[in-house]
ROFIBA-133457 format. One record per residue (C-alpha): residue number from 0; chain; x negated, y negated, z. Coordinates in steps of 0.05 Angstrom, whole numbers, plus 5000, padded with zeros to 4 digits. Each point is the difference from the previous one (the first is absolute). Layout:
zakol->NUM pafi->A X->X Y->Y Z->Z
...
# end
This chain:
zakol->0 pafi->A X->5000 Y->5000 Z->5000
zakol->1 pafi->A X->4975 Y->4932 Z->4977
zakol->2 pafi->A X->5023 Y->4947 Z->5050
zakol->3 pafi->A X->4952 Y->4937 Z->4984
zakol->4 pafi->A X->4952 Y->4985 Z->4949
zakol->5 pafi->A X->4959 Y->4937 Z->4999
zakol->6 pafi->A X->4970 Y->4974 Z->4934
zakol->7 pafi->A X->4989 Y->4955 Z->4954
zakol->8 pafi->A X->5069 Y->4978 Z->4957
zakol->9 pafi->A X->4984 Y->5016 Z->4919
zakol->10 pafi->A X->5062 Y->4982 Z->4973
zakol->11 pafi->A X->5076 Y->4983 Z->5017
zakol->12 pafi->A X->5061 Y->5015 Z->4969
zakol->13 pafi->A X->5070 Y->4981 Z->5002
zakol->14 pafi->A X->5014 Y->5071 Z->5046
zakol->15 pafi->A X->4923 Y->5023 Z->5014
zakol->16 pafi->A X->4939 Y->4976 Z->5006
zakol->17 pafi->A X->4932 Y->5035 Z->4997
zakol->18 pafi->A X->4945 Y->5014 Z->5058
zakol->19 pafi->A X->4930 Y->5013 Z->4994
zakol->20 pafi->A X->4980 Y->5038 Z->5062
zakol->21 pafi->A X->4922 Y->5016 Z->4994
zakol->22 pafi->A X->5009 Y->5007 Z->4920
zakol->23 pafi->A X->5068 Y->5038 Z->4997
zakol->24 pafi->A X->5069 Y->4964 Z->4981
zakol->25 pafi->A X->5061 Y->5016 Z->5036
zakol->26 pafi->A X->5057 Y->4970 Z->4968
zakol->27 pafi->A X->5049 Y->4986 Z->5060
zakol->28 pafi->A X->5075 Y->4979 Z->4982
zakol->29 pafi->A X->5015 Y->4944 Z->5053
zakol->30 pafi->A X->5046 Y->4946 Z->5017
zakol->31 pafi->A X->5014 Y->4940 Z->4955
zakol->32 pafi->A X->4994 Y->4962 Z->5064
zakol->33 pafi->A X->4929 Y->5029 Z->5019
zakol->34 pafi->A X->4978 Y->5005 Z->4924
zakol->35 pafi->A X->5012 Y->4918 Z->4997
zakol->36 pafi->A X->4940 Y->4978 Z->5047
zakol->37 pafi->A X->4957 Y->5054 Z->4967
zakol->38 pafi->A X->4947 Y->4992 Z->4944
zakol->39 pafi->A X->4937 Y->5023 Z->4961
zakol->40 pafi->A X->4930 Y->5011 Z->5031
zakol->41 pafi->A X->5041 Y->4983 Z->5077
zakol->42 pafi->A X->4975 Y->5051 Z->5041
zakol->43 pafi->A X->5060 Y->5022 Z->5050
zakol->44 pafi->A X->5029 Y->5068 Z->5045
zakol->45 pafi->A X->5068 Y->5025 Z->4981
zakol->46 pafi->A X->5036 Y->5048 Z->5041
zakol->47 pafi->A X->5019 Y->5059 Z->4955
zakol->48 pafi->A X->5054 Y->5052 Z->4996
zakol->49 pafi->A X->4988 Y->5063 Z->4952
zakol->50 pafi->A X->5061 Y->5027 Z->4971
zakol->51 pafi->A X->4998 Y->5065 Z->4962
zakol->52 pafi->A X->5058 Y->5026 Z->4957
zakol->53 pafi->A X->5002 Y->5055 Z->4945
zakol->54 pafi->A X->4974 Y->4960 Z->4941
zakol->55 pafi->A X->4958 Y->4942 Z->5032
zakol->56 pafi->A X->4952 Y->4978 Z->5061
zakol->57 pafi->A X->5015 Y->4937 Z->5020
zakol->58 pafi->A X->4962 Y->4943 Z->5048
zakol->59 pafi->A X->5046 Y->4946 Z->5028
zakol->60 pafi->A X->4960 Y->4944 Z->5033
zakol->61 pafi->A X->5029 Y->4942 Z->5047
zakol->62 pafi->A X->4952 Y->4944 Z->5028
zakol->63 pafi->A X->5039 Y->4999 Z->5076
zakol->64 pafi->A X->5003 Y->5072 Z->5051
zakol->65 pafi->A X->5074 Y->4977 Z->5000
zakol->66 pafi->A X->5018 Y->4990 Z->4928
zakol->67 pafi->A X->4975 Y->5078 Z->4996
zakol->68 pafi->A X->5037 Y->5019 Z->5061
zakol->69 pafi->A X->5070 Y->4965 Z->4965
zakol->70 pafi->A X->4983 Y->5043 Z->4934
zakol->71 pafi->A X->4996 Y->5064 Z->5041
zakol->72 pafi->A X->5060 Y->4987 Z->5047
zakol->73 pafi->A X->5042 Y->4978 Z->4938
zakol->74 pafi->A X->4988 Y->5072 Z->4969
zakol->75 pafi->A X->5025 Y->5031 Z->5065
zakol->76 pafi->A X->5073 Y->4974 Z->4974
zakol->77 pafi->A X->5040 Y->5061 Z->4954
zakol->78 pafi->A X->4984 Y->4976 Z->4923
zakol->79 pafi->A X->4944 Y->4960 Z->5010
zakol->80 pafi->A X->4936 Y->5020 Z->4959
zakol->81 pafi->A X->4935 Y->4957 Z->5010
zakol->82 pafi->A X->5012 Y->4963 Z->4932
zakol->83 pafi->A X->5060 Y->4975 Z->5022
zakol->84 pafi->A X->4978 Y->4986 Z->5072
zakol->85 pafi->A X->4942 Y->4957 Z->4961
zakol->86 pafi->A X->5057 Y->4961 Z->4964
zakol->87 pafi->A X->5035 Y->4985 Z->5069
zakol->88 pafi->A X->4926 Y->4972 Z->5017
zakol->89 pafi->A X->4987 Y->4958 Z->4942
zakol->90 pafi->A X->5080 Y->4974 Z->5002
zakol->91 pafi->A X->4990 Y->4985 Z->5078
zakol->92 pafi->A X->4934 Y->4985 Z->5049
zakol->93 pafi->A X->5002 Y->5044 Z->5063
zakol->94 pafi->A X->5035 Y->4940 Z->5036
zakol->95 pafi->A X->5055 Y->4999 Z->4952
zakol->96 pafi->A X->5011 Y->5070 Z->4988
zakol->97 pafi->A X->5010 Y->5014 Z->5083
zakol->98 pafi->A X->5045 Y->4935 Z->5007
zakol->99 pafi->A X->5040 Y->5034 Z->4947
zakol->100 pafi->A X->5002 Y->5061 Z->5025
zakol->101 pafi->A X->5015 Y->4975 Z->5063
zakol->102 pafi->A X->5063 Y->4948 Z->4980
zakol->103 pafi->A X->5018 Y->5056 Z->4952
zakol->104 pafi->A X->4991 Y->4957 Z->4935
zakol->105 pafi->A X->5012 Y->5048 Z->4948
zakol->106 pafi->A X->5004 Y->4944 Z->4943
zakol->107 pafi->A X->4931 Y->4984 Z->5018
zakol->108 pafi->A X->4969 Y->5066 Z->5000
zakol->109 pafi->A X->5035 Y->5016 Z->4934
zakol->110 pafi->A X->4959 Y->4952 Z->4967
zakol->111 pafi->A X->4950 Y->5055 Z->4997
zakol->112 pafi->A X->5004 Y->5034 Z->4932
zakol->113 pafi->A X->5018 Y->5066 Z->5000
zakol->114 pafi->A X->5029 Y->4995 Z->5067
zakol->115 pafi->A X->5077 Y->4982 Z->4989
zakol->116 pafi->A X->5060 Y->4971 Z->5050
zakol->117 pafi->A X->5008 Y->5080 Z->5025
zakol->118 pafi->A X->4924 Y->5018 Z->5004
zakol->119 pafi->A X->4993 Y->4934 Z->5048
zakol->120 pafi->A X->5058 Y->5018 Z->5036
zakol->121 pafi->A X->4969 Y->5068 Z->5013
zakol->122 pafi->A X->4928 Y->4962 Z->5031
zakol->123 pafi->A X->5036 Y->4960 Z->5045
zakol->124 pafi->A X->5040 Y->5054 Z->5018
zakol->125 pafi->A X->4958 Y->5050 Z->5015
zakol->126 pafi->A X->4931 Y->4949 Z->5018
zakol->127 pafi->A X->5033 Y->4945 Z->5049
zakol->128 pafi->A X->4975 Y->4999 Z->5067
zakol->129 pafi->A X->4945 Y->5039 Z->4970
zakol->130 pafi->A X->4945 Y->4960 Z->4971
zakol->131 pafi->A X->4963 Y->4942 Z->5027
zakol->132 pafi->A X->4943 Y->4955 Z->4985
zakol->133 pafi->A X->4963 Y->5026 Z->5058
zakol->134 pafi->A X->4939 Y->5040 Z->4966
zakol->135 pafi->A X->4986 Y->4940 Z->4967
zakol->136 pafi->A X->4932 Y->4958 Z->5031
zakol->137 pafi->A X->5031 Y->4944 Z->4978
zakol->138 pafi->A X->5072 Y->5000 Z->5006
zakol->139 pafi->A X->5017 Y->4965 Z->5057
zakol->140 pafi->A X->4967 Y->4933 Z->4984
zakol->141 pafi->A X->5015 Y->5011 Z->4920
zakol->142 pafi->A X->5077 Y->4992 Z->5013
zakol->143 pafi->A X->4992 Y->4928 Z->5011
zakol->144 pafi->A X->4976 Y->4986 Z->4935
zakol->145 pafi->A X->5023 Y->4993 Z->4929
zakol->146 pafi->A X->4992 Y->5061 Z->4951
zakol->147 pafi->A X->4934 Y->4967 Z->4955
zakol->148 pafi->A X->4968 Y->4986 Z->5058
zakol->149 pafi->A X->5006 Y->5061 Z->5037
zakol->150 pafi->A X->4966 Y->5027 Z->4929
zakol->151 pafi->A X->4941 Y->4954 Z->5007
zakol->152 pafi->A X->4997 Y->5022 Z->5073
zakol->153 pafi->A X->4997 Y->5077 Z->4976
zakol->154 pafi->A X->4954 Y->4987 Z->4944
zakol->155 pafi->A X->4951 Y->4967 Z->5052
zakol->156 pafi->A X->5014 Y->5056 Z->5040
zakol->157 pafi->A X->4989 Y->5060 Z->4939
zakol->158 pafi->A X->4926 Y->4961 Z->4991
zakol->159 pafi->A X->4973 Y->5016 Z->5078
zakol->160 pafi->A X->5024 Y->4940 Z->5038
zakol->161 pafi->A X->5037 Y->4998 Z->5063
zakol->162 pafi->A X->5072 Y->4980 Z->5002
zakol->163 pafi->A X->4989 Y->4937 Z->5043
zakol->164 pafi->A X->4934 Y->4976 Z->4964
zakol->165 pafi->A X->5048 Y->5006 Z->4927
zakol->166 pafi->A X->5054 Y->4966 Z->5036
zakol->167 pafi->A X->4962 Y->4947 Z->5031
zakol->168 pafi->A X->4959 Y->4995 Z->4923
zakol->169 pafi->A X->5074 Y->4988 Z->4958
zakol->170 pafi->A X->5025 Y->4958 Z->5056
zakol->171 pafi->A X->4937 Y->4960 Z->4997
zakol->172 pafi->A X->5013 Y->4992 Z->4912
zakol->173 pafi->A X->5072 Y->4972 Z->5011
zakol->174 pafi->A X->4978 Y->4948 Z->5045
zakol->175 pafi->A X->4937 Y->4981 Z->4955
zakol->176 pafi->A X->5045 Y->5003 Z->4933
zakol->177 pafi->A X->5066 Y->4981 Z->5023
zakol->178 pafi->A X->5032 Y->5059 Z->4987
zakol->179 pafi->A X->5068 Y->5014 Z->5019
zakol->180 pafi->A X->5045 Y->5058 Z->5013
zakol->181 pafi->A X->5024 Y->5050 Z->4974
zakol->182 pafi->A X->4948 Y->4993 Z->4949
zakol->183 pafi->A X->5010 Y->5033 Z->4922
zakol->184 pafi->A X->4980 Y->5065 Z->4976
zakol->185 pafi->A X->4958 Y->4968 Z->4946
zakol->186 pafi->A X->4957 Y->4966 Z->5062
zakol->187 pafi->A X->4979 Y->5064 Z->5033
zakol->188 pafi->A X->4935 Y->5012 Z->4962
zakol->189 pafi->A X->4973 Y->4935 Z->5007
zakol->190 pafi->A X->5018 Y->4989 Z->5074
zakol->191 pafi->A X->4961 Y->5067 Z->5002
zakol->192 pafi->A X->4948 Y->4974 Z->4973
zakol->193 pafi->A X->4983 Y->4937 Z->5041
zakol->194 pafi->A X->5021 Y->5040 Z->5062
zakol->195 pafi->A X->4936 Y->5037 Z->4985
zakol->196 pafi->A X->4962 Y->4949 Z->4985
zakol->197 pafi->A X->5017 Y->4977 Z->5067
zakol->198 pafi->A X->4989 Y->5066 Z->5030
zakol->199 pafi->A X->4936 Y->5008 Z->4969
zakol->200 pafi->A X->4966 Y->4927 Z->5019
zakol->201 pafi->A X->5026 Y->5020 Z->5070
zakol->202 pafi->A X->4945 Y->5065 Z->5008
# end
């Protein structure tokens, strides 16, 4: 069983993106969410789950403990595979998926394709009460902020830095650039970046 692999990123796709761990390539199907604050020649640690069916091998990968802990829990309900649970993740973060589980929001979690009205029923049914963002490190103070940021804050996080120093480094590029929440999808890779420039002047 392959449950983390830390590398070097080769490529991204819109569903995948490639690894280079000590000269092999994994391709690991991920989150849209987690495969958004990802790019080439960034080294980072993904937390895999291998999935083996009658006619393919397959390596999921999700950036956060939690986000892998969702994607396992979510096959636990009757009908749900792990390419579906992976469209419940890339339709939802962890933080929207339990609050919708929890208020039992089945218009929300049947934005997932290949989920439907009845299959979302059938999570919330079967799943409420049950999952939590608990395994993840950094749940607790993540739920305070705004979905891009909270991907910065994991990206930081995939590339070896500690939760607080990456919070401390994005808080520290809003106040220098004026940068207000919620912030865009489209500014994610360059907050990124000057987060880590920040980061890095910092050692």
């Amino acid at each position: 069983m392959i449950g983390m692999l830390r590398g070097n990123v080769l490529a991204v796709e819109m569903d995948s993106m490639l690894l280079d761990v000590n000269g092999v390539g994994f391709e690991l199907r991920m989150p849209k969410s987690d495969l958004a604050t990802l790019r080439a020649n960034q080294p980072c640690s993904v937390h895999t789950v291998m999935n083996v069916s009658q006619d393919a091998i397959t390596l999921f990968g999700f950036l956060a403990s939690g986000s892998k802990e969702l994607f396992l829990q979510l096959q636990k309900a009757s009908g749900i595979g792990p390419r579906v649970a992976l469209s419940i993740l890339s339709t939802l973060n962890p933080k929207q998926l339990v609050k919708a589980i929890a208020d039992g929001d089945a218009a929300a979690l049947s934005r997932a394709p290949g989920l439907g009205k009845k299959g979302a029923q059938k999570v919330i049914l079967e799943l409420s009460g049950k999952v939590d963002l608990a395994s993840d490190e950094s749940s607790e103070s993540a739920r305070d902020d705004d979905e891009g940021t909270g991907q910065v804050i994991q990206g930081l996080i995939s590339l070896g830095w500690q939760e607080k120093e990456a919070r401390q480094a994005v808080r520290d590029v809003y106040e220098r650039q004026h940068i207000s929440e919620p912030i865009a999808e489209h500014d994610i890779p360059n907050i990124l970046r000057m987060a880590l420039t920040s980061l890095d002047k910092g050692r």
